[in-house]
Backbone atoms as SQL, in Angstrom:
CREATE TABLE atoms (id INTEGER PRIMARY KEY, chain TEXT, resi INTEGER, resn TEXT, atom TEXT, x REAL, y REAL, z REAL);
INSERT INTO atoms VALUES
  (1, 'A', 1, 'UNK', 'N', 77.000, 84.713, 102.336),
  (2, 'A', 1, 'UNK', 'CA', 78.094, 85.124, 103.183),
  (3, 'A', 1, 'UNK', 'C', 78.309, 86.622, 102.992),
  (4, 'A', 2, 'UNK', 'N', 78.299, 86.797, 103.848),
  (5, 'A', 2, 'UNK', 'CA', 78.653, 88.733, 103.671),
  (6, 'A', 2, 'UNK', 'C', 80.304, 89.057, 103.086),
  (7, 'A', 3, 'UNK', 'N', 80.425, 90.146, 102.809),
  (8, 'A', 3, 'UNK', 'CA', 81.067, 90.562, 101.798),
  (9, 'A', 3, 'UNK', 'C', 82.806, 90.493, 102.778),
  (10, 'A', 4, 'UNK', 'N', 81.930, 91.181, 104.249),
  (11, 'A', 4, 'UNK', 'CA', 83.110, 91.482, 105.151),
  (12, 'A', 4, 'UNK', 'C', 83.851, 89.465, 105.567),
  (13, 'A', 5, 'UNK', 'N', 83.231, 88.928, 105.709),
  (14, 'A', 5, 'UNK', 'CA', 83.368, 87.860, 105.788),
  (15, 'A', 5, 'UNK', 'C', 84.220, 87.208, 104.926),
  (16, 'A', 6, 'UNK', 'N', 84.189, 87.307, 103.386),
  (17, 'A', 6, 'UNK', 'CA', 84.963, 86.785, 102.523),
  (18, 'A', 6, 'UNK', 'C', 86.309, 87.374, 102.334),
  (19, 'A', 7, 'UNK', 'N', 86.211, 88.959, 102.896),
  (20, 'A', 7, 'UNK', 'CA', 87.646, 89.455, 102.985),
  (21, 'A', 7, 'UNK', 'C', 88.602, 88.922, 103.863),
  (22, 'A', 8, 'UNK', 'N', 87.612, 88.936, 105.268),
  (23, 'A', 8, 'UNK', 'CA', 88.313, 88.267, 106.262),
  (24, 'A', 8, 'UNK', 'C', 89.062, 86.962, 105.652),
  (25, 'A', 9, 'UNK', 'N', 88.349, 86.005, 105.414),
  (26, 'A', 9, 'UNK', 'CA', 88.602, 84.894, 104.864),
  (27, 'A', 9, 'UNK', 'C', 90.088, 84.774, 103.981),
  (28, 'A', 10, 'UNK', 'N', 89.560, 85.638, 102.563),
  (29, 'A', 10, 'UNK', 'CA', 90.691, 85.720, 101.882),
  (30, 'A', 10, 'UNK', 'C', 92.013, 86.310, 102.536),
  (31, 'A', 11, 'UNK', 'N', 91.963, 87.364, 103.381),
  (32, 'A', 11, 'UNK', 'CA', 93.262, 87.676, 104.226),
  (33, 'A', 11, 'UNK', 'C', 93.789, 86.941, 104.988),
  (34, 'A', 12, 'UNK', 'N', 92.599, 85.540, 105.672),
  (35, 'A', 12, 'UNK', 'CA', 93.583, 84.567, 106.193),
  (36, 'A', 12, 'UNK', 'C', 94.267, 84.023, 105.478),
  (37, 'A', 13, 'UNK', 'N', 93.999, 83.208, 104.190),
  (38, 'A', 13, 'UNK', 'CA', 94.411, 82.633, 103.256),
  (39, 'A', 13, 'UNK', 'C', 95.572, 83.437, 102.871),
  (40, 'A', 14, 'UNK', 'N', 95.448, 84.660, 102.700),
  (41, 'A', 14, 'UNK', 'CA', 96.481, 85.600, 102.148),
  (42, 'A', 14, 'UNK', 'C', 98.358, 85.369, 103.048),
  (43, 'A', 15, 'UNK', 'N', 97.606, 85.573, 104.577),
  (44, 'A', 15, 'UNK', 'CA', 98.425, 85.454, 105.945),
  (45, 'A', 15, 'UNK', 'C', 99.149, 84.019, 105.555),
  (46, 'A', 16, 'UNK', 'N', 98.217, 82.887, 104.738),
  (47, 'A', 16, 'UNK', 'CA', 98.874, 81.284, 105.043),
  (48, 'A', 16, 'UNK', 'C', 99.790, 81.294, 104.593),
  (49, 'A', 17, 'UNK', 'N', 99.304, 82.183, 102.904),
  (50, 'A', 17, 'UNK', 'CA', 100.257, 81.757, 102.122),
  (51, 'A', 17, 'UNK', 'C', 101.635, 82.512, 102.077),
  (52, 'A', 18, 'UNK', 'N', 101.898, 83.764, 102.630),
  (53, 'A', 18, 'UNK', 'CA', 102.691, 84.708, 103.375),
  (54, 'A', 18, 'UNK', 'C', 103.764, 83.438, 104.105),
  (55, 'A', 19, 'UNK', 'N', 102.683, 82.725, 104.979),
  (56, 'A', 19, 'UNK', 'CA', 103.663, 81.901, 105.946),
  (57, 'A', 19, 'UNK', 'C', 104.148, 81.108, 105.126),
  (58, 'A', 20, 'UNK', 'N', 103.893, 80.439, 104.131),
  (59, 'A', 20, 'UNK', 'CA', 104.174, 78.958, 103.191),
  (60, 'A', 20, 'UNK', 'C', 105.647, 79.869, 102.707),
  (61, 'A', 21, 'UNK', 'N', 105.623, 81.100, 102.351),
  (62, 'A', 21, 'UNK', 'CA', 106.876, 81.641, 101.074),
  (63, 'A', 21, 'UNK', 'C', 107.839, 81.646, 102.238),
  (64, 'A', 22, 'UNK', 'N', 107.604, 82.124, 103.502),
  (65, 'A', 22, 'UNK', 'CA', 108.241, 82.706, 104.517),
  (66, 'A', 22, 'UNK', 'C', 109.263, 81.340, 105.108),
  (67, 'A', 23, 'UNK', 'N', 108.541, 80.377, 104.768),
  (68, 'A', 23, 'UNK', 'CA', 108.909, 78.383, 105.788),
  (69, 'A', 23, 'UNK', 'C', 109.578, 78.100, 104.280),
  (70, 'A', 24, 'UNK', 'N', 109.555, 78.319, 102.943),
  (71, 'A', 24, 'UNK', 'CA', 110.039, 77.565, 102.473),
  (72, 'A', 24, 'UNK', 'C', 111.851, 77.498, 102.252),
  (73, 'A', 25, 'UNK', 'N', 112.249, 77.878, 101.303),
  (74, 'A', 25, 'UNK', 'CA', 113.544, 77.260, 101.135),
  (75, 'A', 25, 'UNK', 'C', 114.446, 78.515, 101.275),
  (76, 'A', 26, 'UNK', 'N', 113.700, 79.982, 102.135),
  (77, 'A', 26, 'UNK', 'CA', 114.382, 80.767, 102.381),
  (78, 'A', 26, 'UNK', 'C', 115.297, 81.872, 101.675),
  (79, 'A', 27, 'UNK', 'N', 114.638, 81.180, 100.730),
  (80, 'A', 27, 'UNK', 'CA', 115.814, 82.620, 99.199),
  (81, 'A', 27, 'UNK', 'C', 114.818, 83.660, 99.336),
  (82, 'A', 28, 'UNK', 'N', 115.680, 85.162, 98.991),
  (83, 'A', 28, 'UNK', 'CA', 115.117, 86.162, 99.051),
  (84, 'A', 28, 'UNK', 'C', 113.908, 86.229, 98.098),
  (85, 'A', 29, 'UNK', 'N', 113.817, 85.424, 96.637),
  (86, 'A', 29, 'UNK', 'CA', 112.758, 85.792, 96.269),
  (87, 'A', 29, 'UNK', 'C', 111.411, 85.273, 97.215),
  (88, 'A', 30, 'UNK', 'N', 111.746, 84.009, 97.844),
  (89, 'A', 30, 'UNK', 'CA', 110.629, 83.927, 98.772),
  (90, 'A', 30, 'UNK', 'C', 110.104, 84.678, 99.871),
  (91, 'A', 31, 'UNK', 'N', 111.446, 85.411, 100.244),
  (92, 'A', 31, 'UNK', 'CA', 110.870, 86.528, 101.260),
  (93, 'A', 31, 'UNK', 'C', 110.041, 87.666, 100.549),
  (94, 'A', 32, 'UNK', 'N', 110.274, 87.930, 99.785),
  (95, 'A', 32, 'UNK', 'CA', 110.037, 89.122, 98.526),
  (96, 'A', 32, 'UNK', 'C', 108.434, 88.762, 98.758),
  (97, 'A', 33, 'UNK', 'N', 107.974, 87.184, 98.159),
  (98, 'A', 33, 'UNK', 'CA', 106.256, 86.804, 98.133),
  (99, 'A', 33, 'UNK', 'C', 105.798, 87.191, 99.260),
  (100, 'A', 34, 'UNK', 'N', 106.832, 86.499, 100.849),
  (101, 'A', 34, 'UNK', 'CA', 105.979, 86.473, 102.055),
  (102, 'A', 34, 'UNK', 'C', 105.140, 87.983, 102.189),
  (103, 'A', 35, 'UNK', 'N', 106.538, 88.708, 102.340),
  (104, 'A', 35, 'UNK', 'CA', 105.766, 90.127, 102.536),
  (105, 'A', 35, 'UNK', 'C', 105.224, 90.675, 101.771),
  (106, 'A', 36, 'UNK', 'N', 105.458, 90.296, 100.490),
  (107, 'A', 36, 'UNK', 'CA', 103.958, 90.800, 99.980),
  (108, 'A', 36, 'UNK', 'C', 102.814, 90.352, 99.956),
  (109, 'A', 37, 'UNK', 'N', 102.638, 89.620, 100.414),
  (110, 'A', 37, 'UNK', 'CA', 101.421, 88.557, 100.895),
  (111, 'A', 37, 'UNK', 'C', 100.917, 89.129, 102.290),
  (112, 'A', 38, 'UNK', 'N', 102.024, 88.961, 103.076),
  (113, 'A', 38, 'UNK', 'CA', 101.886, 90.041, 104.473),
  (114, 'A', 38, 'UNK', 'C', 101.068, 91.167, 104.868),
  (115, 'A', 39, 'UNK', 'N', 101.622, 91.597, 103.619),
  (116, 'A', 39, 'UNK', 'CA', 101.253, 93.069, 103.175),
  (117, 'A', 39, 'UNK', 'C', 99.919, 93.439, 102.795),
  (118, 'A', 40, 'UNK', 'N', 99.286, 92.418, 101.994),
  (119, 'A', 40, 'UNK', 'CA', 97.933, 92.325, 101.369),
  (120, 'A', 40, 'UNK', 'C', 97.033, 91.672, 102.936),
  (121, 'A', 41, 'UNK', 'N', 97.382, 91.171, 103.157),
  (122, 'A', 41, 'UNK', 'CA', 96.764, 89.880, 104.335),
  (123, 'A', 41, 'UNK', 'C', 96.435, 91.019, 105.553),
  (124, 'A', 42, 'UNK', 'N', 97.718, 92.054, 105.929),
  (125, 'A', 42, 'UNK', 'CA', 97.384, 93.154, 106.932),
  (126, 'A', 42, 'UNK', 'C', 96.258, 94.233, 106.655),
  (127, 'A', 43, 'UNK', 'N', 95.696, 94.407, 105.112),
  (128, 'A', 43, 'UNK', 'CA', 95.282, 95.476, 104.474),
  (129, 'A', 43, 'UNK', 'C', 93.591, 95.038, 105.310),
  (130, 'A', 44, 'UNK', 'N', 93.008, 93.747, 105.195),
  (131, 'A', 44, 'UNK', 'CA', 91.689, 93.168, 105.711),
  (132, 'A', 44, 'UNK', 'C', 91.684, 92.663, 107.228),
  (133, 'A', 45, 'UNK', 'N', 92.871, 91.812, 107.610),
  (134, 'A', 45, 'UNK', 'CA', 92.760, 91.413, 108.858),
  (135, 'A', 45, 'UNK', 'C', 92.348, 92.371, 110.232),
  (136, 'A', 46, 'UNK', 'N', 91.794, 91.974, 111.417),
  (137, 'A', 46, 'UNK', 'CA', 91.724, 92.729, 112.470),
  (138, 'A', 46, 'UNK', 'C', 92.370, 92.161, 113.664),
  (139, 'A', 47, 'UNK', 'N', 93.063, 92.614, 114.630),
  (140, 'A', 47, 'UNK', 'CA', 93.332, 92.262, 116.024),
  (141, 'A', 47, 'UNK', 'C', 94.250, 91.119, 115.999),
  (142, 'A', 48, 'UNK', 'N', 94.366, 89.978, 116.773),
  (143, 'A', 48, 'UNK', 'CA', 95.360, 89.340, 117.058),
  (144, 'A', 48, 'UNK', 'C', 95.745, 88.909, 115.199),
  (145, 'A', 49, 'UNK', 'N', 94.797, 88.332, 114.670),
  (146, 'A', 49, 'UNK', 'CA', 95.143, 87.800, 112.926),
  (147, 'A', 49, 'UNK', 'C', 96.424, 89.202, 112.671),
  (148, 'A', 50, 'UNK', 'N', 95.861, 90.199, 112.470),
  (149, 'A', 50, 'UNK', 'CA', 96.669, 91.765, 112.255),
  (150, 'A', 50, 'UNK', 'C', 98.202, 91.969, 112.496),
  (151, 'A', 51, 'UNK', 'N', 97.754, 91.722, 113.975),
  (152, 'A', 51, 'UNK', 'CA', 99.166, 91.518, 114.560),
  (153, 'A', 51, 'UNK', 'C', 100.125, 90.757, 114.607),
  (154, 'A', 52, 'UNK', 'N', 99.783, 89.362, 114.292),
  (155, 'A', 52, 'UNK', 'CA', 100.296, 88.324, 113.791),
  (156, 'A', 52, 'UNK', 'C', 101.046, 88.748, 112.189),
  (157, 'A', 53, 'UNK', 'N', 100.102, 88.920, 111.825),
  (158, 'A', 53, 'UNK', 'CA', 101.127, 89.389, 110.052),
  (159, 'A', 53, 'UNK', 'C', 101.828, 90.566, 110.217),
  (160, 'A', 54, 'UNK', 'N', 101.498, 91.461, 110.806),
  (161, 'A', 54, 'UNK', 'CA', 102.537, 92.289, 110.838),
  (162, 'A', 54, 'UNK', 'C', 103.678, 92.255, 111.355),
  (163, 'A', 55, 'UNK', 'N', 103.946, 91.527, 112.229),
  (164, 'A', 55, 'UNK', 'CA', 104.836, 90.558, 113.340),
  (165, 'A', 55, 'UNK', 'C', 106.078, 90.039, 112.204),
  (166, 'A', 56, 'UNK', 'N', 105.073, 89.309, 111.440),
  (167, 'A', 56, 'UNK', 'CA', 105.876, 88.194, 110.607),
  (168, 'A', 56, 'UNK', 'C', 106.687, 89.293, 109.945),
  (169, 'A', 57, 'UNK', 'N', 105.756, 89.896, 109.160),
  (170, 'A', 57, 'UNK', 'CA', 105.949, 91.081, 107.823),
  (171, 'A', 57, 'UNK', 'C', 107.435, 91.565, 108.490),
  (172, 'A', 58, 'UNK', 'N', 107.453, 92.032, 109.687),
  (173, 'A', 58, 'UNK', 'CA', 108.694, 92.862, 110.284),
  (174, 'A', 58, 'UNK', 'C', 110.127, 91.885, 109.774),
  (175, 'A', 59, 'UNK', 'N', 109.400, 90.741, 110.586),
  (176, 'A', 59, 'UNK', 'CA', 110.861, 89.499, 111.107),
  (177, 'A', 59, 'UNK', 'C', 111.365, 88.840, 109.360),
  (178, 'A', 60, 'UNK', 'N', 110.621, 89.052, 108.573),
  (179, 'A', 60, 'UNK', 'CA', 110.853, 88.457, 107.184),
  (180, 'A', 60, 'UNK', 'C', 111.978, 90.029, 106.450),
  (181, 'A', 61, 'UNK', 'N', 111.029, 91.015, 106.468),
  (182, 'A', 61, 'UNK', 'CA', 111.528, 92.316, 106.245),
  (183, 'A', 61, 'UNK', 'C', 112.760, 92.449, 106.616),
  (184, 'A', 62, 'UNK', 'N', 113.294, 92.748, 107.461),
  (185, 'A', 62, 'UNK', 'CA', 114.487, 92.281, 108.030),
  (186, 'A', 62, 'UNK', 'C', 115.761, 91.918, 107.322),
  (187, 'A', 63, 'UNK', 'N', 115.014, 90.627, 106.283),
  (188, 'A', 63, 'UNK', 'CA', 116.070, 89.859, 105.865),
  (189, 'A', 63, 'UNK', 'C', 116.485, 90.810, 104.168),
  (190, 'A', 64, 'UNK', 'N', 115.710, 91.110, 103.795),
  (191, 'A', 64, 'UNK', 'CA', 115.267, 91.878, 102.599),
  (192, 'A', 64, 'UNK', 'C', 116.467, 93.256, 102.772),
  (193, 'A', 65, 'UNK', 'N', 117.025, 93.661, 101.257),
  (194, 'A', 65, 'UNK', 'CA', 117.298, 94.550, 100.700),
  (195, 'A', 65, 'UNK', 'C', 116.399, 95.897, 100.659),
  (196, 'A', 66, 'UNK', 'N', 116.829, 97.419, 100.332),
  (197, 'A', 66, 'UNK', 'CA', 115.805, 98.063, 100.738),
  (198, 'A', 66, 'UNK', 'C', 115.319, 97.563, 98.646),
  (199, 'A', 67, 'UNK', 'N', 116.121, 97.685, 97.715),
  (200, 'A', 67, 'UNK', 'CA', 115.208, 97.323, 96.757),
  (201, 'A', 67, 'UNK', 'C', 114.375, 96.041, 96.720),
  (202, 'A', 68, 'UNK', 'N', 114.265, 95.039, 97.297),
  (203, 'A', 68, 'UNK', 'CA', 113.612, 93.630, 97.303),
  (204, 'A', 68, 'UNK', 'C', 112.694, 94.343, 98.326),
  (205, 'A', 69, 'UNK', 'N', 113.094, 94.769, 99.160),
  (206, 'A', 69, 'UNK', 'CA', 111.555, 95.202, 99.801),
  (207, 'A', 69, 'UNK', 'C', 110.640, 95.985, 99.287),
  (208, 'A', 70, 'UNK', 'N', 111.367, 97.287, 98.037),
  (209, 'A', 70, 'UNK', 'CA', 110.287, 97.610, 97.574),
  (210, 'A', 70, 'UNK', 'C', 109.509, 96.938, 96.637),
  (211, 'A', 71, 'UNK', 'N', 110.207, 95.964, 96.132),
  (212, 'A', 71, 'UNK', 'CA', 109.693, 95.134, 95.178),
  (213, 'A', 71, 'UNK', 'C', 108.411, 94.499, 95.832),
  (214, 'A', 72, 'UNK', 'N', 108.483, 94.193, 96.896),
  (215, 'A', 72, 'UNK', 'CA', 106.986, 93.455, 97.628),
  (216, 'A', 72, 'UNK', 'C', 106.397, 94.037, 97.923),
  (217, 'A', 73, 'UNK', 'N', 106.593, 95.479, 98.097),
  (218, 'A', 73, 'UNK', 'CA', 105.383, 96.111, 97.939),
  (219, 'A', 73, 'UNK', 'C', 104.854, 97.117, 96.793),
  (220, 'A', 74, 'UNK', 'N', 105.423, 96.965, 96.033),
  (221, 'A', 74, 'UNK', 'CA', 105.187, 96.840, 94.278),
  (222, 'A', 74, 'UNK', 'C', 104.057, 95.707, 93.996),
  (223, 'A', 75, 'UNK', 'N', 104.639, 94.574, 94.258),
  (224, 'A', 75, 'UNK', 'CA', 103.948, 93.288, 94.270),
  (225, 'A', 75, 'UNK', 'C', 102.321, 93.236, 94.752),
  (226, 'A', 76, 'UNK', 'N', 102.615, 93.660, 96.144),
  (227, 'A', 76, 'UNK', 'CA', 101.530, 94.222, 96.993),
  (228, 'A', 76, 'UNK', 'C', 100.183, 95.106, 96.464),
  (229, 'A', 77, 'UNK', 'N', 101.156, 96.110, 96.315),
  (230, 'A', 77, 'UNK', 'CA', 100.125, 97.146, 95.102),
  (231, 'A', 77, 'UNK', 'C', 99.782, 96.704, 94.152),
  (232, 'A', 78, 'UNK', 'N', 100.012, 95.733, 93.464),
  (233, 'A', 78, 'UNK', 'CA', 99.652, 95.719, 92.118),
  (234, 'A', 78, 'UNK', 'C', 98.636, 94.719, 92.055),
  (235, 'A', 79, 'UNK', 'N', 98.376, 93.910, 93.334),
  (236, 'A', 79, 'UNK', 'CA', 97.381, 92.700, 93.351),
  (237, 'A', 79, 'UNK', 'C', 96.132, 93.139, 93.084),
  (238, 'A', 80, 'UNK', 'N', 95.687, 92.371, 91.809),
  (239, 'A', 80, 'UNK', 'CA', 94.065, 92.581, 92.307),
  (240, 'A', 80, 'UNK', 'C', 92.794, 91.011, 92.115),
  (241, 'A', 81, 'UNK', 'N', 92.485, 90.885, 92.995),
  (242, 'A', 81, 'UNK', 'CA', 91.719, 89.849, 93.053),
  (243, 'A', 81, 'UNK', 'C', 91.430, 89.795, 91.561),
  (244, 'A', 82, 'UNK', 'N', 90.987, 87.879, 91.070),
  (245, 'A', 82, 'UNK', 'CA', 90.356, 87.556, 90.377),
  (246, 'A', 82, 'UNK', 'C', 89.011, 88.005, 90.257),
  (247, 'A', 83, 'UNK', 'N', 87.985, 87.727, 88.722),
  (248, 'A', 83, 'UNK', 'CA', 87.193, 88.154, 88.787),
  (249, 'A', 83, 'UNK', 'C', 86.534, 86.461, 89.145),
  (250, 'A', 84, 'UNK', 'N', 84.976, 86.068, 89.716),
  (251, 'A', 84, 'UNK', 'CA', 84.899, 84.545, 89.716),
  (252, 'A', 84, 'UNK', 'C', 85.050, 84.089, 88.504),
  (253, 'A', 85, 'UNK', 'N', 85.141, 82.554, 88.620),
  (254, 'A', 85, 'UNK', 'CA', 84.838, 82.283, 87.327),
  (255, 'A', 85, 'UNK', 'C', 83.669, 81.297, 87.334),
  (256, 'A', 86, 'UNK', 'N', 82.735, 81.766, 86.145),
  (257, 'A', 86, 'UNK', 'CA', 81.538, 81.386, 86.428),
  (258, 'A', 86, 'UNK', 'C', 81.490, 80.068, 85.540),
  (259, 'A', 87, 'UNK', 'N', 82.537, 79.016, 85.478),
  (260, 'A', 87, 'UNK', 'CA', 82.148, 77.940, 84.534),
  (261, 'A', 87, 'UNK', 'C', 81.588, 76.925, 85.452),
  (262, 'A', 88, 'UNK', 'N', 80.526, 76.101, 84.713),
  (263, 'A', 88, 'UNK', 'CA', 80.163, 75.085, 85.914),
  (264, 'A', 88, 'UNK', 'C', 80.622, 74.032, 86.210),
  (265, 'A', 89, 'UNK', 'N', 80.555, 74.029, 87.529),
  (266, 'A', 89, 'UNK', 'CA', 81.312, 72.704, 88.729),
  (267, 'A', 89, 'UNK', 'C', 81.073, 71.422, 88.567),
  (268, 'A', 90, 'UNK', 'N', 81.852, 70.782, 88.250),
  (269, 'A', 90, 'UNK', 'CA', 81.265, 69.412, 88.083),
  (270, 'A', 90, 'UNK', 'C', 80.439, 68.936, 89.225),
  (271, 'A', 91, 'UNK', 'N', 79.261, 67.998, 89.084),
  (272, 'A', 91, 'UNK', 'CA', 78.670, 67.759, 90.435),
  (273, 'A', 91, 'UNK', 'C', 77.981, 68.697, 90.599),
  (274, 'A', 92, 'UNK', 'N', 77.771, 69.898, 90.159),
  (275, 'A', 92, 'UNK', 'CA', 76.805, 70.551, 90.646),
  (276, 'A', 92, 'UNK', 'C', 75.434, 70.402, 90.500),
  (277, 'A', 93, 'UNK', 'N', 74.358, 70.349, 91.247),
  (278, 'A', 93, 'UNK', 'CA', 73.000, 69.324, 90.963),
  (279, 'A', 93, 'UNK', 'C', 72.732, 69.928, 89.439),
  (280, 'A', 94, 'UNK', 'N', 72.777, 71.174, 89.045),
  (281, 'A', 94, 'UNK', 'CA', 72.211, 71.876, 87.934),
  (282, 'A', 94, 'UNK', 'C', 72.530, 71.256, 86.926),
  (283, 'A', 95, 'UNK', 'N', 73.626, 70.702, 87.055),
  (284, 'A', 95, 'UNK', 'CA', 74.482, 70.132, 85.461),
  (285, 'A', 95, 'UNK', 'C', 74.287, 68.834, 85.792),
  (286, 'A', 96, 'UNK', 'N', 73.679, 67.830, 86.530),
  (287, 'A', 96, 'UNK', 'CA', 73.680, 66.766, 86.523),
  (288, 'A', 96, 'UNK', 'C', 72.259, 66.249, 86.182),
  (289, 'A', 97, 'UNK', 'N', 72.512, 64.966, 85.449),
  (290, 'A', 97, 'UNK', 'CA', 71.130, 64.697, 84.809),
  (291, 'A', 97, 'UNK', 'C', 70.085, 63.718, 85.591),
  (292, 'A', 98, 'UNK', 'N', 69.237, 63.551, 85.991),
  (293, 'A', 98, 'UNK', 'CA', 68.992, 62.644, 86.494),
  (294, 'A', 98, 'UNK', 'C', 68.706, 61.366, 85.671),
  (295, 'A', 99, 'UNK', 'N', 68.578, 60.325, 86.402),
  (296, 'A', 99, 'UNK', 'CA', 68.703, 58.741, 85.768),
  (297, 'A', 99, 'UNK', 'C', 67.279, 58.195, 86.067);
């Protein structure tokens, strides 16, 4: 899979989970995650995906303090992907023995 591909990917995921903090029980610390999730999710996305989080990012923003907003993007900045982790998968043919 190409590299651009997995970003894409992860920024959707990024966008979901943006939406999950954004739908849940509505306390500011959850707005605090959305947009920073928002925030990360806008950094890879292109075109309608893009516009869509930034959309949200606004209408969540909104609800936010100007310090809670900087806090998410504190949050924002400070993300940095995992490194993989290379332990092996159960099921994976390599580790399985045959009979």
């Amino acid at each position: 899979m190409a590299a651009g591909c997995r970003r894409t990917g992860a920024a959707r995921a990024q966008s979901k989970l943006a939406e999950v903090y954004a739908s849940g029980r509505a306390t500011p610390e959850d707005f605090i995650y959305a947009c920073a999730w928002f925030l990360l999710a806008t950094a890879s996305l292109r075109g309608i995906h893009r516009q869509k989080a930034r959309f949200e990012y606004a209408r969540i923003s909104s609800h936010l303090t100007p310090g809670q907003l900087a806090r998410a993007k504190r949050l924002a900045g400070d993300w940095h992907p995992k490194k993989p982790d290379n332990t092996p998968r159960l099921g994976h043919r390599k580790y399985l023995r045959a009979e």
